[in-house]
N, C-alpha and C positions, 0 to 999 in steps of 0.2 A: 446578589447581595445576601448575607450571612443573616441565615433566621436569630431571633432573640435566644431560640432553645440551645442554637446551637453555638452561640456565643457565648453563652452562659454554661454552656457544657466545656467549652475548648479555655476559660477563661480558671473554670473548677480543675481543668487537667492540669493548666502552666499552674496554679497558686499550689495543688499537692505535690507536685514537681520543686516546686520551693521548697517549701517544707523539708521535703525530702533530703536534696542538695543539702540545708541549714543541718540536716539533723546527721547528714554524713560530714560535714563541716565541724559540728560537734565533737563527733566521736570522735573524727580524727587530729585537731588541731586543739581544740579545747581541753579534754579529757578533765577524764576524773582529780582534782585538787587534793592533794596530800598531804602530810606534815612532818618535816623532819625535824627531832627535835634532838639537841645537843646541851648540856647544860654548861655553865662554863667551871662549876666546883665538882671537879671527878679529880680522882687519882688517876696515872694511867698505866694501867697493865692490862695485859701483858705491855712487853717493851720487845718490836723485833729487830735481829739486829741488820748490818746493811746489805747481807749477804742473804739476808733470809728468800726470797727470790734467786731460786739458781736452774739450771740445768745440767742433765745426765745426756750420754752419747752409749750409746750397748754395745758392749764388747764387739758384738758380732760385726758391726762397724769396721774391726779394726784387724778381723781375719784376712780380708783382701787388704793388703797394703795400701792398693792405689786408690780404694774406696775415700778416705778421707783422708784430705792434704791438711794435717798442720801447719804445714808453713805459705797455706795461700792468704795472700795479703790480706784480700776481700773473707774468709772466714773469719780469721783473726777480726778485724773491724766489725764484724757482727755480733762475734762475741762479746768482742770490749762494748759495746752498746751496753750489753744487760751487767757490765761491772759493777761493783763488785760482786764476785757469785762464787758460788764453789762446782763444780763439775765433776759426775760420779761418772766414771766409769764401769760399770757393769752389768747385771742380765746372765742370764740361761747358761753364757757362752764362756761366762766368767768362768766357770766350774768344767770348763777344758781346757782355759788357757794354761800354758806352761811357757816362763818366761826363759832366757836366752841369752846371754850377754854379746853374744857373736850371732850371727846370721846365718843358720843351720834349716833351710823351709825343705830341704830333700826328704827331714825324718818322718820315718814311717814306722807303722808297727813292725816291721819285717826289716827294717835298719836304721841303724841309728850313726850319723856319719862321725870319723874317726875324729873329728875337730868337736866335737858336742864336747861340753864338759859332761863329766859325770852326773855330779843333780839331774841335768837336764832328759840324757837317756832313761835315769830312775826312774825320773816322772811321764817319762813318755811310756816306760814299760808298764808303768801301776794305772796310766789310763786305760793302755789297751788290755793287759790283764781284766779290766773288769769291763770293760765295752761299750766304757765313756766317751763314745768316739759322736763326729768325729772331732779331735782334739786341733790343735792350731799351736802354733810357735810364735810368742811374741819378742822380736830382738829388740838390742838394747839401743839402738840406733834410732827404732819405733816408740821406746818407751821416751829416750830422747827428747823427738820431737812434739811428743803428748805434753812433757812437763816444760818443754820450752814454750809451746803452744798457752800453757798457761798463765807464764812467768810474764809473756809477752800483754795476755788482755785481763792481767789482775784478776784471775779465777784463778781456787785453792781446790786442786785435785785430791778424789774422795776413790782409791782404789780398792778393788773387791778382790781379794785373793781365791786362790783355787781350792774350797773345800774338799775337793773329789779327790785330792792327793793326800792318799790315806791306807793303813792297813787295819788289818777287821778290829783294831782298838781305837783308835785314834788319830791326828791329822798329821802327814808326815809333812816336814817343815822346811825340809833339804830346798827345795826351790825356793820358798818368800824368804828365805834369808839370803838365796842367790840376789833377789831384786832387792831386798833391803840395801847391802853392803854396795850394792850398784849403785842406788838411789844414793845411798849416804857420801859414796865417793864422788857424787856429783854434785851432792849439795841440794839436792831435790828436798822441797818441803811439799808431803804427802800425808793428809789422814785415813785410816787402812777401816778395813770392812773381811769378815770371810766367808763367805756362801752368799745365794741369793738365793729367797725366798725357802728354806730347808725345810718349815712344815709342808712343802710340796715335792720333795724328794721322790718318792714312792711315786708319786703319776709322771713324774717327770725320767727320772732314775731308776726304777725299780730297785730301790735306796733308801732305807729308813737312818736315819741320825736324829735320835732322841734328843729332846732339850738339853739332859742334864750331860751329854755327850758333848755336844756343841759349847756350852760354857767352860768345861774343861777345854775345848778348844781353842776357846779365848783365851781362857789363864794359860795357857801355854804360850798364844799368839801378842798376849800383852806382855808377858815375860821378854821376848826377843825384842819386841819394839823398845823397851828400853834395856836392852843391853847393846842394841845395834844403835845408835845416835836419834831413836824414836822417840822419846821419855816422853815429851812433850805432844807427840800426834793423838790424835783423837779414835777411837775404838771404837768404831760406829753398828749395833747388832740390836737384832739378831735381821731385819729384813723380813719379816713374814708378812704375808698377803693380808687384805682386809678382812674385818672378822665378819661373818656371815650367822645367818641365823643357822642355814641349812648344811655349814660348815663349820662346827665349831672346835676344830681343831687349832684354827690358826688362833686363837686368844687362847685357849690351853697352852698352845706351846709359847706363844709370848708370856704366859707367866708364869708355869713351871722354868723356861730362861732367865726373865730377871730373876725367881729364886733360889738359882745356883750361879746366876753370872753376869748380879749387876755390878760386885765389885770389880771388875774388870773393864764396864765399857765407859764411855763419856757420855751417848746416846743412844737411848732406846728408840730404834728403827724401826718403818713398818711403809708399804706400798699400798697405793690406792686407786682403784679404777670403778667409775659406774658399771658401763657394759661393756658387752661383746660387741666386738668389732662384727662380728660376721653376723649378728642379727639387729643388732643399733638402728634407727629411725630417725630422720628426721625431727618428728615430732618427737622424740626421748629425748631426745639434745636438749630441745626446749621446755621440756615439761617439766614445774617447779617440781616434783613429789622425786624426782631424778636429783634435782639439786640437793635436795632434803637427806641425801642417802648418806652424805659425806657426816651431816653436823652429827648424825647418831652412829655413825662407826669411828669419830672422833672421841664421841660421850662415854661410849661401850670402851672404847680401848683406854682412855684414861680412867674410866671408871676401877676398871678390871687393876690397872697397876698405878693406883693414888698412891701406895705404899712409897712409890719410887718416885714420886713429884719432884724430888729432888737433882734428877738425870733429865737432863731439857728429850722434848719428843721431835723427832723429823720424820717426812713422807720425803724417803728418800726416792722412791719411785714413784710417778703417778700421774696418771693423763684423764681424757678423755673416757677411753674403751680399751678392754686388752684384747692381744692377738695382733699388734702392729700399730695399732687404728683404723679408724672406719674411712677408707676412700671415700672421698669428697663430702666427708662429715668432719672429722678430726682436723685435719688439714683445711678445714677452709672457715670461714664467718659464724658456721655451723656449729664450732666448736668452744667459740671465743666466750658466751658466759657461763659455758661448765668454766673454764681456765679462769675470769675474772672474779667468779665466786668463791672460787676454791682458795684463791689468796685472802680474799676479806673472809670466808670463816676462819681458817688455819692462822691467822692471825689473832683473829677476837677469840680462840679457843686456845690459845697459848702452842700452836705448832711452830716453830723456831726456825723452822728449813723448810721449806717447800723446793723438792729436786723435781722440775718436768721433765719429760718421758716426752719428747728428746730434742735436742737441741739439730740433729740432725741426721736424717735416718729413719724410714718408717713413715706411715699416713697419719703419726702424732707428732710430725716436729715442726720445730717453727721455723727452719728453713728449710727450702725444697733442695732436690741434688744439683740445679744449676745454681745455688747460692743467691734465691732470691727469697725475699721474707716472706714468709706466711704472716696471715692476719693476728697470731699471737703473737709472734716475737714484735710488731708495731704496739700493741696493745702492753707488752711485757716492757718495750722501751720508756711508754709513757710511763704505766706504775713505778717503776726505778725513779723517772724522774720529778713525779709530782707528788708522792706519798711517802711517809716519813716514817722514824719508827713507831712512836708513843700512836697507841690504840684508842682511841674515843669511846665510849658509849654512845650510841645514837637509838633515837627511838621513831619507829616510822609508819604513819596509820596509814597505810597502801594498800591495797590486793597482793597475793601472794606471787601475782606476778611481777615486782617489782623489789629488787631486792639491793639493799643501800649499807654502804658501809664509810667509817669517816675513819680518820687518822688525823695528828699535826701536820702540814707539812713538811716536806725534804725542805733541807735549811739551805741547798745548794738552788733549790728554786726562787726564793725570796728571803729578801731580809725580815721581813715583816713574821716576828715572833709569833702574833696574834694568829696566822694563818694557820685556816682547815681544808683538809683536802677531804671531799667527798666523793665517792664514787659509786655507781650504781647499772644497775641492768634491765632492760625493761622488755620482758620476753613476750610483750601483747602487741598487735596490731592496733595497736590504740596507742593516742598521747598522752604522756604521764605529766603531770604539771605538780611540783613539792612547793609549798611553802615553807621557807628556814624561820623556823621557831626556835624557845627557847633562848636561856639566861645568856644564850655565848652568844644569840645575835640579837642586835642591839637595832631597832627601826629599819629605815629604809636605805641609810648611807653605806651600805657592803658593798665592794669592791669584787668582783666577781671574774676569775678567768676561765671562759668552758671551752673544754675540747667534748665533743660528741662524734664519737664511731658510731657508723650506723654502713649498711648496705646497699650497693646502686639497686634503686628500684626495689627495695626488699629482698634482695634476692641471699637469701642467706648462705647459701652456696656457695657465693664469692670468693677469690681467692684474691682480689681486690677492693681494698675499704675504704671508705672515705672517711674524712677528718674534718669537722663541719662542712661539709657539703663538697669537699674537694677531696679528688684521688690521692694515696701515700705511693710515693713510688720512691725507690733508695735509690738517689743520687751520691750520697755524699757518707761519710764516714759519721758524721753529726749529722743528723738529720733534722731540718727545721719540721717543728711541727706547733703550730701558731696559737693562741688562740681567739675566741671569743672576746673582748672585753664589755662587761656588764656593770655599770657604773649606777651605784646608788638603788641596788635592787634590793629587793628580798625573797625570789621565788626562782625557780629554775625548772628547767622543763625537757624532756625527752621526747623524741618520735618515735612511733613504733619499730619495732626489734633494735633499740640499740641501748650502747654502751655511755655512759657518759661522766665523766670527771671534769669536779668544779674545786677551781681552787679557792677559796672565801677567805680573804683578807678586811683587818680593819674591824675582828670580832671584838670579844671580852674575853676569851680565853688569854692567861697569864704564866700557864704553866708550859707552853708549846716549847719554851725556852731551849 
């Protein structure tokens, strides 16, 4: 029989054992109570528009031919998912390409075959003259099925011409008139780009081209676009890298560029990445002072050229990490609220395009090479479908690990004018629980629909996400992806490390129209 003391011992073990249990029940299910607040009398700007959400594919993609099939059925369908979008093609490799109207892949430094048109040998001579190698032949047959590829999933092709075809003055122009007069005889609608990233020439090139060099290159390059059936295409420059403190070259040369050559472009261009693929963590992915890096190299570089407010701004390149991306960071769960953040700042900071870095190709894209989706391209599905253009003001008393952004709704998602789509990220092992406050919500009768990404197990790794609590796996060209229905609430709530979008119908907002 069980002594008094030792009853009373074993009875004080199980009641802290409670506690315990209760106080892990707490933190995990309960969590901290937040407030989101929305008011219903804002203006709303920015306004993005429906394309602002796109993806980029890197030239170098498209050196091996058989590398990407445009006309595989199943790509095409994955693209048209994230419609409408625009598609950049370019990177490193852009600034080798030499285009080709016939199918010439023998040429070498050392022969150029007797069927090349002329342009084409020039330009293969002015690469290898200067040891821009190695260079690649793109035919018209390939440029073909690029812009059929686009015609087909309603994406507006964003090409990057060959900077490096040039003599010690300036850009020689013999070949993009060869591809213009192509294009144009095809009926091809393209907005053009030329170099990528040129403040980085010299580590890349051992190749300087000054700002005020390159704008004449433009006014040269916007000259032909409209005398060759271009008038109308978009001039997208200059492409330079993010501005750094410890680099500050690249905001130099973006604004000695716009002050010799904004009259020529449509958009003042610039690419963006946190880290290095080759030293990246885990815990970087996750860490908010990571997320934080975008909204002040947004600040810095509009700051820098407010003069030109008037030329909308795009990140035409931009991912996770540079150098490909980070294996089994980029590519997988790991990577998913660098990529959901970066659309709600670049939004609420007035960036107009957001081009990811890459649609396919590399440990940053959203589809892998057997054309299955990555956890962003699901993630990129839903935003296309539940977020609209007009920008919210939202105000939100969290932890900095919790980071929330609102819009009107897509008007193809619901009738209901009133509706707000909120979306947010919650990078604690903790559950986050928001109370909707505020003039635009009205009691307890909101209509609520949530989708919640989140990871099996926590396992952010995954290259597999669920969607309230079930696997996404692409069957079908439309993908169903269901939601939640919350009827007459006022609060909504996260588990730890995930992703979550509410769509909140039956507000006071009147302007969602």
């Amino acid at each position: 029989m069980i002594s008094n003391k030792r009853l009373v011992a074993t009875c004080a073990i199980i009641f802290c054992c409670n506690i315990a249990l209760l106080g892990l029940f707490v933190k995990y299910n309960i969590g901290e109570k937040c407030y989101i607040t929305i008011d219903e009398h804002q203006k709303f700007h920015p306004i993005i528009p429906d394309d602002f959400l796109s993806f980029g594919i890197d030239t170098s993609e498209i050196e091996n031919y058989d590398k990407v099939n445009f006309t595989n059925t199943r790509l095409r369908e994955l693209a048209a998912a994230l419609a409408p979008a625009r598609l950049r093609l370019g990177g490193t490799m852009s600034d080798r390409l030499i285009f080709s109207s016939e199918d010439i892949p023998s040429a070498t430094c050392n022969h150029c075959p007797l069927s090349a048109a002329t342009e084409t040998c020039t330009a293969v001579q002015t690469l290898c003259k200067h040891k821009f190698l190695p260079f690649f032949i793109m035919s018209g047959q390939k440029w073909t099925e690029i812009n059929e590829f686009c015609i087909k999933t309603n994406t507006k092709l964003l090409f990057s011409l060959n900077l490096l075809l040039r003599d010690d003055h300036e850009w020689k122009s013999q070949n993009a008139i060869e591809i213009l007069e192509y294009s144009k005889h095809k009926n091809f609608d393209v907005d053009w780009q030329l170099g990528n990233e040129p403040n980085s020439f010299h580590h890349v090139f051992n190749l300087s081209i000054s700002p005020q060099t390159l704008a004449h290159d433009y006014k040269k390059l916007r000259k032909l676009l409209n005398h060759h059936g271009y008038k109308k295409s978009l001039l997208v420059g200059p492409d330079t890298t993010r501005p750094q403190e410890h680099q500050p070259n690249c905001l130099k040369y973006m604004v000695e560029f716009l002050g010799n050559g904004s009259h020529y472009i449509n958009v003042r261009s610039w690419h963006q990445y946190y880290l290095n693929s080759r030293t990246a963590t885990l815990e970087d992915f996750w860490n908010p002072d990571t997320l934080e890096l975008l909204s002040e190299q947004i600040k810095i570089m509009q700051n820098h050229t407010k003069k030109y407010h008037n030329i909308p701004m795009w990140l035409t390149e931009t991912s996770s990490s540079y150098g490909g991306g980070a294996p089994g960071l980029s590519n997988s769960y790991a990577g998913t609220p660098l990529w959901v953040d970066k659309l709600g700042l670049s939004a609420k900071y007035n960036i107009t395009t957001v081009i990811r870095q890459s649609f396919i190709g590399g440990n940053y894209s959203l589809i892998d090479d057997k054309l299955e989706p990555l956890p962003d391209w699901w993630v990129s599905v839903l935003y296309k479908r539940l977020v609209g253009n007009k920008v919210l003001k939202v105000s939100c008393k969290c932890s900095r690990y919790q980071r929330i952004y609102a819009h009107c709704t897509n008007r193809k998602y619901t009738n209901d004018t009133t509706a707000v789509t909120i979306y947010a990220i919650n990078l604690q092992m903790d559950k986050a629980k928001f109370l909707l406050n505020g003039t635009a919500f009205h009691g307890d009768d909101l209509h609520i629909d949530e989708y919640i990404i989140s990871a099996p197990s926590n396992n952010r790794r995954t290259k597999t996400i669920l969607l309230n609590g079930w696997p996404l796996y692409y069957e079908s060209s439309v993908p169903e992806m269901q939601p939640n229905h919350i009827k007459y609430g006022n609060h909504v709530s996260m588990p730890p490390y995930s992703i979550g979008f509410w769509v909140i119908k039956n507000t006071s907002l009147k302007n969602c129209k």
